[in-house]
C-alpha positions in Angstrom: 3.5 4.4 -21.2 6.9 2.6 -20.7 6.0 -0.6 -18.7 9.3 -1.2 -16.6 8.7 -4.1 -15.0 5.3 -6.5 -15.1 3.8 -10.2 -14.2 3.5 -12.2 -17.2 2.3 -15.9 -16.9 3.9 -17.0 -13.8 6.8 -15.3 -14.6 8.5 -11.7 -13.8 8.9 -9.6 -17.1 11.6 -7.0 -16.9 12.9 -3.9 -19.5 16.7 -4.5 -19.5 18.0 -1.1 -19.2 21.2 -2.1 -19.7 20.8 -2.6 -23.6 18.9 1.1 -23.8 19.1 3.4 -25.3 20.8 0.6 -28.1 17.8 -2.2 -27.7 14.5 -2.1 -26.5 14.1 -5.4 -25.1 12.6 -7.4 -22.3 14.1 -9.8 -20.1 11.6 -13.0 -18.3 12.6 -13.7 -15.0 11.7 -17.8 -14.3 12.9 -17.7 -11.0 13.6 -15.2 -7.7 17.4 -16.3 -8.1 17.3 -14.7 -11.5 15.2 -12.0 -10.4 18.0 -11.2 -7.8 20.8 -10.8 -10.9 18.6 -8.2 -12.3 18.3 -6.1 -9.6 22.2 -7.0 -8.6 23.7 -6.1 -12.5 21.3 -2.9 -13.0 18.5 -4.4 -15.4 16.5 -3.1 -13.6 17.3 0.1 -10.8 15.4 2.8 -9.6 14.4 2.5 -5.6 10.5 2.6 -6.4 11.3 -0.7 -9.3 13.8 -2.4 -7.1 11.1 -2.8 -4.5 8.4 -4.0 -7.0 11.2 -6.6 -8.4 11.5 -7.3 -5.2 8.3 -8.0 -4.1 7.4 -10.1 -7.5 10.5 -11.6 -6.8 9.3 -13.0 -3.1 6.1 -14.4 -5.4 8.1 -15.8 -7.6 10.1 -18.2 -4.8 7.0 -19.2 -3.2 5.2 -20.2 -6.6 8.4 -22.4 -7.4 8.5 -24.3 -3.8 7.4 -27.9 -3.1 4.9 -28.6 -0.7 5.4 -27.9 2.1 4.0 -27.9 5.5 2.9 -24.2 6.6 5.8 -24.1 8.9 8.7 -25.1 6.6 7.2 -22.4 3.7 7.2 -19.8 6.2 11.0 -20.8 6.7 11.6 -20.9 3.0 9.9 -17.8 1.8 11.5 -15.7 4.8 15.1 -17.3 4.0 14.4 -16.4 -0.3 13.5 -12.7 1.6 16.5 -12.2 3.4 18.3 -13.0 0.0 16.6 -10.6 -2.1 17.5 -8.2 0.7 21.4 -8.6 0.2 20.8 -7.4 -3.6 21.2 -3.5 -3.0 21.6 -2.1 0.4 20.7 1.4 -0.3 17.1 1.6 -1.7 14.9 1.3 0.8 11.6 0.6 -1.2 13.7 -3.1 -1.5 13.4 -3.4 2.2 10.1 -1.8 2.4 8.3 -4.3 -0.5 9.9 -7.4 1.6 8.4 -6.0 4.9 5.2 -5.7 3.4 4.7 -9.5 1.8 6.5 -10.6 4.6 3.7 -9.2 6.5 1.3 -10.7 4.0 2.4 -14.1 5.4 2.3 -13.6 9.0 -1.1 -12.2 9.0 -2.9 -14.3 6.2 -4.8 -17.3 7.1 -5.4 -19.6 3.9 -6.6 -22.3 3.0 -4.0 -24.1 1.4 0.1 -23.3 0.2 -1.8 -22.6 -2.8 -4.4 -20.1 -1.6 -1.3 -18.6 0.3 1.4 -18.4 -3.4 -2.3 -16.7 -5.0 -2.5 -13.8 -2.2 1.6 -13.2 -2.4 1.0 -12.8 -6.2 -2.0 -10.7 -6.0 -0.3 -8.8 -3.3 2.9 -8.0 -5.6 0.6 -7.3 -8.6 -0.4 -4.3 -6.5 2.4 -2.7 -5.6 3.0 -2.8 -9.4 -0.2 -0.9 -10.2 -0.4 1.7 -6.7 3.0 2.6 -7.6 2.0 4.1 -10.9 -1.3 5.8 -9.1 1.6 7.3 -6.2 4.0 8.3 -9.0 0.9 10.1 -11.2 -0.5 12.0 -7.8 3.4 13.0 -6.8 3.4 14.6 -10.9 0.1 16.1 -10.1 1.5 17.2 -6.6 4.5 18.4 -8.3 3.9 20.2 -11.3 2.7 23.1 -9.0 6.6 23.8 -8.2 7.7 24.1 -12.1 6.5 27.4 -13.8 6.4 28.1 -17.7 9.7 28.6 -19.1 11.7 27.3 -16.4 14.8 25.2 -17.2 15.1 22.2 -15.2 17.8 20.2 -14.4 17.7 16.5 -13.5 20.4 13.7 -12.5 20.3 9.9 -12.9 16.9 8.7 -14.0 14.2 8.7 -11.7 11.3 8.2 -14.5 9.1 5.3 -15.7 12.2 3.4 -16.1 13.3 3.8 -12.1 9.3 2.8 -11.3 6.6 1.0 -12.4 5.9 3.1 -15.0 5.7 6.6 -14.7 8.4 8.1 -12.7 8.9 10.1 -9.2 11.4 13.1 -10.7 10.3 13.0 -13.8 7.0 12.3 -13.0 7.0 15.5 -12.3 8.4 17.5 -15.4 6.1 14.6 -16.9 3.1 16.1 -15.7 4.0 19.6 -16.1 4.9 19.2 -19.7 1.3 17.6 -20.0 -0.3 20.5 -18.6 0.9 22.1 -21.7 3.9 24.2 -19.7 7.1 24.8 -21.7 10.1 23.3 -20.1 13.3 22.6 -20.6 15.0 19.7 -19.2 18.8 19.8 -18.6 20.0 16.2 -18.5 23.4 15.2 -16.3 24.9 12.1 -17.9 25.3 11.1 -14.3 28.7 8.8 -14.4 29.9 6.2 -14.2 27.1 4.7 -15.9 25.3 7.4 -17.8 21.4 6.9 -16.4 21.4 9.9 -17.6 22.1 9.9 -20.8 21.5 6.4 -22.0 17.9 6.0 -19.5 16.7 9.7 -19.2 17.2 11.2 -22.5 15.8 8.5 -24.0 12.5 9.3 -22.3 12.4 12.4 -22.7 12.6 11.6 -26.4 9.7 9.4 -26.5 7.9 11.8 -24.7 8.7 14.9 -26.7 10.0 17.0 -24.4 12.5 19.7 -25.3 15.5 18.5 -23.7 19.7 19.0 -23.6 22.1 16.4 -22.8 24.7 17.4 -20.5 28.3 16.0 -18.9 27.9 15.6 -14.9 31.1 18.5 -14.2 29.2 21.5 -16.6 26.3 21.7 -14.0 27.8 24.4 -11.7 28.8 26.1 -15.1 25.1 26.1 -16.3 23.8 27.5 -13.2 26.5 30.4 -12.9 25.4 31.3 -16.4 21.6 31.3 -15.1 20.7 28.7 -16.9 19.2 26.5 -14.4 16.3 27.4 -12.8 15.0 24.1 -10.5 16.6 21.1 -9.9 14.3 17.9 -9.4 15.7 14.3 -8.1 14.6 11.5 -6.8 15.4 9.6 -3.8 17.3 6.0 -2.9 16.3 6.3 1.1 15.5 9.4 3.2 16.0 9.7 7.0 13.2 10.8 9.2 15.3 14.0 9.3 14.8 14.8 5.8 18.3 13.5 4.8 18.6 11.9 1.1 20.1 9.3 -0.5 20.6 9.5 -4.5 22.8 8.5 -6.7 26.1 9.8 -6.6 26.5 13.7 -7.5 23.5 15.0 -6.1 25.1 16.3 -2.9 27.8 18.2 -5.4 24.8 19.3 -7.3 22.8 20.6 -3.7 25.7 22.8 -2.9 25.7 24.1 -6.2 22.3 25.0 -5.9 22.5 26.8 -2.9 25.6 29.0 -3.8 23.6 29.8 -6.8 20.6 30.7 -5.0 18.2 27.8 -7.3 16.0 25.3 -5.3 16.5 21.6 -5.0 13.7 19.4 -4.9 13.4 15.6 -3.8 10.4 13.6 -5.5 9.7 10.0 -3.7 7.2 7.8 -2.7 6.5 7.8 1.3 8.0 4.3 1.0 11.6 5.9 0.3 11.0 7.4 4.1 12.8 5.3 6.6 11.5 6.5 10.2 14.0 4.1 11.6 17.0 6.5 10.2 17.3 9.4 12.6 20.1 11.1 10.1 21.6 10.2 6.7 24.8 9.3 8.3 23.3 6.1 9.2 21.8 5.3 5.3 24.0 1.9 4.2 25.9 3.5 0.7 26.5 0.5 -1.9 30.3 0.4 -3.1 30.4 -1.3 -6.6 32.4 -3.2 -8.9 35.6 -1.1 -10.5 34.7 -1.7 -13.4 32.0 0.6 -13.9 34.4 3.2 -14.0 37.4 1.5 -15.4 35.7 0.5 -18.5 32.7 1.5 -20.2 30.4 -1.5 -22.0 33.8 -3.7 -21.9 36.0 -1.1 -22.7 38.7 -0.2 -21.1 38.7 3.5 -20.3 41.9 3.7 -17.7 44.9 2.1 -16.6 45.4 -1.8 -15.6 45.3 -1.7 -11.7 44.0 1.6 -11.9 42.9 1.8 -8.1 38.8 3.0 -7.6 36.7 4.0 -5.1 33.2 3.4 -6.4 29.9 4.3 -4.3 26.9 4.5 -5.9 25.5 7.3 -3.4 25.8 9.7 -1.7 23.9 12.3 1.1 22.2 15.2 0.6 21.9 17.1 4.2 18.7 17.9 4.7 19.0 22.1 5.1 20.2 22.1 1.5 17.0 20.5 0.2 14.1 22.5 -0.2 11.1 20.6 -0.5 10.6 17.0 -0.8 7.6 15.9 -3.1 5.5 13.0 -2.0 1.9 11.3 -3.3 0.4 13.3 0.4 2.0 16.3 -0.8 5.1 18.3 -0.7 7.0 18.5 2.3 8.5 21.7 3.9 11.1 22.1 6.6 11.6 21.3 9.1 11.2 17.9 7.5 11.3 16.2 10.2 7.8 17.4 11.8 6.3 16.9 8.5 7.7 13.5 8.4 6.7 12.7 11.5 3.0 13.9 11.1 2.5 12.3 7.9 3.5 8.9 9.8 0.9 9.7 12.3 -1.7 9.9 9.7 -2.1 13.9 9.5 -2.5 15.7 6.8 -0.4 18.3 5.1 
């Protein structure tokens, strides 16, 4: 199994998915300021990863603080929080990792500052590990959507490389292809920085799963052709409504689906969930740097001064998704009663 991201001696240990599918290497993380680049310049990405960096990142600040009086480190740790937070606005597991340690502070009552750094590394040290158990029950959950034969299309990477290890998306073609089912995965580059190509394909390699590598505007040409039978994405932030965040494309690739009558499915942790987000309209959507579509590893690919509009997102309205996939079980409209229930404890 890919490890993405892991604790390693005091420091945070990092795949640097910027060098794949070129160089499998790791990156070690000395300090939450470093952590922060990573999660800033795309080393490491995926919502359900951002959140663990994030969270090992919040470990990592209070390991390397003085002594201090209990006061004081509170201030510190919540001050290294509220940087970590400015990283990426969209992904909410970021937000959701920081809530919980921050919570680990206000309701721990240790011994020492030591006692105190122990529990915040123990604490991030399980995220990292229930993550993969969420991600493996979401497969399980599912691989009950995805029938022999079908042709599945994905977009960006939402596999071990966007988690802790196993993947949310492709978790679930993961676990379908291990229940011996033949699939087919079509694979969007998904521009301007080919997750796709570079992040997905290459899993699907290592895995051995039958797979075809395809450019983001030949979707809608597959699917008239029939050629596309599910759709499976993962998830940056979803409103209580059922509205989704994911990377850019997916809303293009929803009203494809429907026009062509083929289902879309959402596969995310209940962390992705933000109950505090009536609608999608009010999910925060990252713009970044020009360059990511003006050149392409340092190469120019358009005109000096070229003017760009660069968001990394976008929203899928709820009515065009058709289930969303979760580690309690699949979801069904309206989402926003199953949402709701699930929050209140009942089951599916």
């Amino acid at each position: 199994m890919i490890k993405t991201i892991f604790w390693k001696n005091n420091t945070v240990v990092l795949i640097d998915q910027n060098a794949l599918p070129l160089a499998e290497k790791y990156i070690t993380c000395k300090s939450y300021k470093e952590v922060i680049a990573c999660i800033k310049d795309l080393t490491v990405r995926g919502a359900p990863a951002i959140g663990i960096a994030a969270a090992m990142g919040t470990a990592l600040g209070a390991l390397n603080l003085p002594s201090l009086s209990p006061e004081k480190f509170r201030h510190k740790f919540l001050t290294l929080c509220d940087e970590i937070a400015e990283a990426r606005p969209t992904a909410r597991n970021l937000f959701w990792a920081l809530e919980r340690m921050k919570k680990l502070i206000d309701h721990s009552n240790p011994t020492s500052q030591q006692s105190l750094v122990n529990e915040l590394i123990k604490e991030a040290k399980l995220i990292c590990s229930e993550d993969i158990a969420i991600n493996r029950q979401m497969g399980k959950n599912g691989s009950a959507l995805l029938s022999e034969g079908d042709n599945v299309l994905t977009h960006c990477n939402a596999g071990a490389l966007a988690t802790a290890g196993y993947g949310t998306a492709l978790g679930v073609i993961r676990a379908a292809h291990g229940q011996r089912k033949k699939l087919h995965v079509y694979v969007d580059e998904t521009r301007p920085v080919l997750q796709g190509a570079r992040l997905t394909a290459w899993e699907l390699k290592k895995e051995k799963i039958p797979h075809t590598l395809i450019t983001d505007n030949m979707a809608g040409f597959l699917m008239q052709q029939g050629k596309i039978d599910k759709i499976i994405v993962g998830a940056d932030r979803i409103a209580a409504n059922g509205d989704t965040a994911n990377k850019i494309g997916t809303y293009s690739l929803a009203l494809l689906a429907q026009a062509h009558g083929i289902p879309l499915y959402i596969a995310a942790p209940l962390s992705t969930i933000d109950v505090s987000l009536k609608t999608g309209g009010s999910i925060p959507i990252e713009e970044r740097k020009s360059d990511e579509v003006t050149h392409f590893k340092g190469v120019r690919s358009a005109p000096e001064k070229t003017r760009v509009y660069n968001p990394a997102f976008d929203v899928t309205p709820a009515f065009l998704i058709t289930a969303i996939i979760t580690e309690k079980g699949i979801l069904r409209k309206p989402f926003r009663n199953a949402i709701t229930r699930l929050h209140k404890g009942a089951k599916l």
